[in-house]
C-alpha positions as CSV (number, residue, x, y, z in Angstrom):
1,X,3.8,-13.8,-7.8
2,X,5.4,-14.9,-11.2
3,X,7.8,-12.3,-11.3
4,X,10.8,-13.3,-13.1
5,X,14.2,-12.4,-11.3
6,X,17.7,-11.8,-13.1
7,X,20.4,-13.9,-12.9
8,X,22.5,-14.5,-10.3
9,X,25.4,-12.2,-11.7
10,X,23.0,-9.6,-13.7
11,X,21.3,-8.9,-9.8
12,X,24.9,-9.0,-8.1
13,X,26.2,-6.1,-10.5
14,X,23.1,-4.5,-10.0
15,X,23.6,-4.4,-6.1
16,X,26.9,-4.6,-6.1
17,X,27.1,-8.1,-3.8
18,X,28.8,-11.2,-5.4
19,X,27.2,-13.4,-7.1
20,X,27.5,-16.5,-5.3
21,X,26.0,-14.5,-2.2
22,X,22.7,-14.0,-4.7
23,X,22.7,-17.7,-5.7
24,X,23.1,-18.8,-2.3
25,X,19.8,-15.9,-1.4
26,X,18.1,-17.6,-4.4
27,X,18.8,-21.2,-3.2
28,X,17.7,-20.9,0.3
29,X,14.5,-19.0,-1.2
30,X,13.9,-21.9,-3.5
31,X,14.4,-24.2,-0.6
32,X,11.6,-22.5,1.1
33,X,9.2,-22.2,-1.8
34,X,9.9,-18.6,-2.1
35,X,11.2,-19.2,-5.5
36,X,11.0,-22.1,-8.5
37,X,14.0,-21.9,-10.7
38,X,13.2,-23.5,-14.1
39,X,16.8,-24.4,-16.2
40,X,16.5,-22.3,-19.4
41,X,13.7,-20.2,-18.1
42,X,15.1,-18.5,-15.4
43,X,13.9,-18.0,-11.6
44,X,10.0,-16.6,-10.2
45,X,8.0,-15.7,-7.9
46,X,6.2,-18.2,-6.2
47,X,3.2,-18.3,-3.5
48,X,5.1,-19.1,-0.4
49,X,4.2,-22.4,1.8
50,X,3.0,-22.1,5.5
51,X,5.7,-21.8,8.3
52,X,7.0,-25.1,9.2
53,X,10.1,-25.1,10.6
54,X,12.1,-22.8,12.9
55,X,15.7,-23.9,11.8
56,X,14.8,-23.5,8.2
57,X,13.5,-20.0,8.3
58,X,16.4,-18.9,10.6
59,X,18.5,-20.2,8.0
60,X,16.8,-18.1,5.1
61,X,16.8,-15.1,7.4
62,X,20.3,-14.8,7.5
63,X,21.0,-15.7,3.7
64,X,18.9,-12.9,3.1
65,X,21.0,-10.6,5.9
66,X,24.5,-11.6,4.5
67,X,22.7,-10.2,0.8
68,X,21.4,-7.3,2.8
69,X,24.5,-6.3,4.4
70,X,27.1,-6.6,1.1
71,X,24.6,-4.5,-1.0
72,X,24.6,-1.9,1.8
73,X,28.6,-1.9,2.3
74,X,29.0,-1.9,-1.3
75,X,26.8,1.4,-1.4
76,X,29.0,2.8,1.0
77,X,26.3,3.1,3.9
78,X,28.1,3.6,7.3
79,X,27.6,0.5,10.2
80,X,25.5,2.8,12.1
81,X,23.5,4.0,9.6
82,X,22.4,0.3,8.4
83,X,22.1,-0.4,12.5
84,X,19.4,1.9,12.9
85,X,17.4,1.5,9.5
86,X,17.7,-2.3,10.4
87,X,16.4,-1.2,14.0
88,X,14.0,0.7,12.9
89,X,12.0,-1.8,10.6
90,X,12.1,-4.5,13.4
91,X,10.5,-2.0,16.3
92,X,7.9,-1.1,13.7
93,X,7.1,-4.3,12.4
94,X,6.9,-6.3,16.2
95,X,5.4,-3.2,18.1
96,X,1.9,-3.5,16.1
97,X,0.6,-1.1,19.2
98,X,3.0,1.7,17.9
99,X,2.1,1.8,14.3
100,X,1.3,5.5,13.1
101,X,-1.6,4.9,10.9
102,X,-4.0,8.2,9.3
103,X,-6.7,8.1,6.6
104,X,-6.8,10.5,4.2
105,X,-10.0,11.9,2.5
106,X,-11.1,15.1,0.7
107,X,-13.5,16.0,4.1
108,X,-13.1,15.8,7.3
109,X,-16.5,14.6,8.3
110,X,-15.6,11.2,5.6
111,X,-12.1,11.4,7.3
112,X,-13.1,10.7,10.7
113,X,-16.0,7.9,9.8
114,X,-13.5,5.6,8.3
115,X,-10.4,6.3,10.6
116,X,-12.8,5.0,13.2
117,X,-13.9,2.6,11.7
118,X,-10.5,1.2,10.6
119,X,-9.7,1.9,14.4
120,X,-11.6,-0.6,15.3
121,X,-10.9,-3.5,12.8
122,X,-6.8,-2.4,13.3
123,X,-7.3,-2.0,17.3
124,X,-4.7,0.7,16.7
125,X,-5.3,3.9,16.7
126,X,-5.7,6.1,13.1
127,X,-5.7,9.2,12.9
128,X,-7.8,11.4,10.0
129,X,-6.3,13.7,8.1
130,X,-7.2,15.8,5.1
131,X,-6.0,15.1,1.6
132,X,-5.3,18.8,0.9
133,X,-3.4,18.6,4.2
134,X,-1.3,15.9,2.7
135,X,-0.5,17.0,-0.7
136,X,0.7,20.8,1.2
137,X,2.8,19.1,3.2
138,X,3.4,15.4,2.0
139,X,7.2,15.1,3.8
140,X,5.7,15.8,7.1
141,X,3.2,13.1,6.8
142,X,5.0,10.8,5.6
143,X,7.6,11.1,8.2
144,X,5.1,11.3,10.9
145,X,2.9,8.3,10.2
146,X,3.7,4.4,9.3
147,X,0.9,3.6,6.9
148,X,-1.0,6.0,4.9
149,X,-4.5,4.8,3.9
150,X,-6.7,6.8,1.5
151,X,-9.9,6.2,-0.6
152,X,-8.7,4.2,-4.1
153,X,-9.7,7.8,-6.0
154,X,-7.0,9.7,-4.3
155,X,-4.6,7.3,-5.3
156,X,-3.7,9.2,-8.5
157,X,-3.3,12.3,-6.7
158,X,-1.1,11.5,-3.8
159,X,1.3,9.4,-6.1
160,X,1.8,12.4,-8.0
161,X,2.8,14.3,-5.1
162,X,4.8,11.4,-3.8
163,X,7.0,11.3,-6.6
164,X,8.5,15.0,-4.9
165,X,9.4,13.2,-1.7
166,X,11.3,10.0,-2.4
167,X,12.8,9.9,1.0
168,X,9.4,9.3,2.2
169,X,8.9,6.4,5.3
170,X,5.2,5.7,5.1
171,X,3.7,3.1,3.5
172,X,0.5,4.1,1.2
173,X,-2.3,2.3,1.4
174,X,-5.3,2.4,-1.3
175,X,-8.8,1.5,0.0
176,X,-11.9,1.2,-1.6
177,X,-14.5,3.3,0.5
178,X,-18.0,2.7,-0.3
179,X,-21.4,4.4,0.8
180,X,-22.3,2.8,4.4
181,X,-25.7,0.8,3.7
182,X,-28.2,3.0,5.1
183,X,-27.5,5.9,2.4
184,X,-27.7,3.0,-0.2
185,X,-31.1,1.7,1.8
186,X,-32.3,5.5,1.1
187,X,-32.1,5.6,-2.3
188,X,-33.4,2.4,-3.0
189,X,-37.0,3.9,-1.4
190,X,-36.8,6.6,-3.8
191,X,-40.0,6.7,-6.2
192,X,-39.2,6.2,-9.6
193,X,-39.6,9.4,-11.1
194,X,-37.2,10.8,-8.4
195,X,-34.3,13.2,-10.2
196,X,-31.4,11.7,-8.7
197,X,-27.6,13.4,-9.3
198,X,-24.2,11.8,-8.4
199,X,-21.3,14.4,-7.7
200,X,-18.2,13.2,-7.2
201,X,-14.1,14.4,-8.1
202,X,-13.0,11.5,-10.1
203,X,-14.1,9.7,-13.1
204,X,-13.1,6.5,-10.9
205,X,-15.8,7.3,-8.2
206,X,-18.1,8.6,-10.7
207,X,-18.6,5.1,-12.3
208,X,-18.5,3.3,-8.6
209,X,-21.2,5.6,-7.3
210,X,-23.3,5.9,-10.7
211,X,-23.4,2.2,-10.6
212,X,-24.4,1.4,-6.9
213,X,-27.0,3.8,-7.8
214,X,-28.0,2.5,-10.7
215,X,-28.4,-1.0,-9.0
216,X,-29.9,-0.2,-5.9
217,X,-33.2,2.5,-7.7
218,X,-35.1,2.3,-10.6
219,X,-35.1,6.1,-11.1
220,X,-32.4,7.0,-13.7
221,X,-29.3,9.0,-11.6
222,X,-27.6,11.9,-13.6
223,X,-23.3,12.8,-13.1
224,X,-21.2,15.3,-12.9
225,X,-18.2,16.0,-11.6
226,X,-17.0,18.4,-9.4
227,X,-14.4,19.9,-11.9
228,X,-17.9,21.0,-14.4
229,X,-17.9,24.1,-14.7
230,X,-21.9,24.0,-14.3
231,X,-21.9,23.5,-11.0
């Protein structure tokens, strides 16, 4: 939200469509709150309003299609080729029940707590997987599941990979996983002269953890990483 577009005929070279098909995109956005188009400033991003009408959205839908359809002729993709990306995208956005969905996490024992419990707030099922099982193999994955959730400290890792596979279908998903409450319950009962360490992988997770530890015992928690060479 308050992106700034191009113009009409920078976004139309850029896509290859004409530009009165972008200004008529633009227009029917605008309509629709999609968009606010201030003269001398240009176009943005707006919040969009809640679904009122059925007409108007059918109307946007296919000013959006028309856009959709020059910038794929232009780029020389074949009808068949558009008919089944196009086909695909609707039978994975209505059929909720056959979204492929895994979480990703450095263990399998981690892996499998949170796939359930996103299992259950999703009712879909998710599958665990582990991250060095991803980063081996990332085309596989990402062919094979829909969405790709992993812990906010993998992030960094799998986008590196990613950048390898740029054909990839999946849709990546950063989480922030924290300790369930009964591990933070346990070491708010430690005495305060308890020696306390927090290992993690990532300088990320080592300042979440260190933190929650910090807040939740008055004994003074040490940190290390798992790269140190001390351990």
């Amino acid at each position: 939200m308050g992106d700034r577009l191009p113009s009409c005929e920078t976004f139309g070279r850029e896509i290859g469509a004409n530009k009165n098909t972008v200004s008529k995109a633009y227009r029917a956005l605008s309509k629709r709150g999609y968009l606010s188009a201030t003269p001398g400033r240009g176009t943005f991003v707006t919040a969009p309003p809640p679904a009122s009408d059925r007409d108007g959205f059918l109307n946007e839908i296919e000013s959006l299609l028309t856009l959709v359809v020059e910038h794929a002729y232009a780029a020389g993709i074949s009808l068949d080729d558009l008919e089944q990306m196009v086909g695909n995208e609707i039978r994975r956005r209505y059929d909720r029940s056959r979204l492929r969905v895994a979480f990703v996490e450095c263990n399998l024992a981690e892996a499998t707590k949170f796939s359930r419990q996103l299992q259950g707030v999703l009712a879909t099922p998710v599958e665990p997987i582990l991250l060095d099982d991803l980063l081996a193999d990332v085309e596989r994955f990402t062919e094979q599941f829909d969405v790709i959730a992993l812990d906010l400290s993998h992030l960094a890792d799998a986008q590196e990979r990613l950048r390898s596979s740029p054909s990839r279908n999946a849709e990546i998903v950063p989480l922030l996983a924290l300790p369930d409450p009964s591990s933070l319950a346990e070491v708010a009962r430690l005495a305060p002269e308890t020696r306390l360490g927090v290992l993690t992988e990532t300088p990320e997770g080592l300042g979440a953890l260190l933190g929650l530890a910090r807040s939740s015992t008055r004994s003074r928690p040490s940190s290390r990483r798992a790269t140190d060479p001390t351990i």
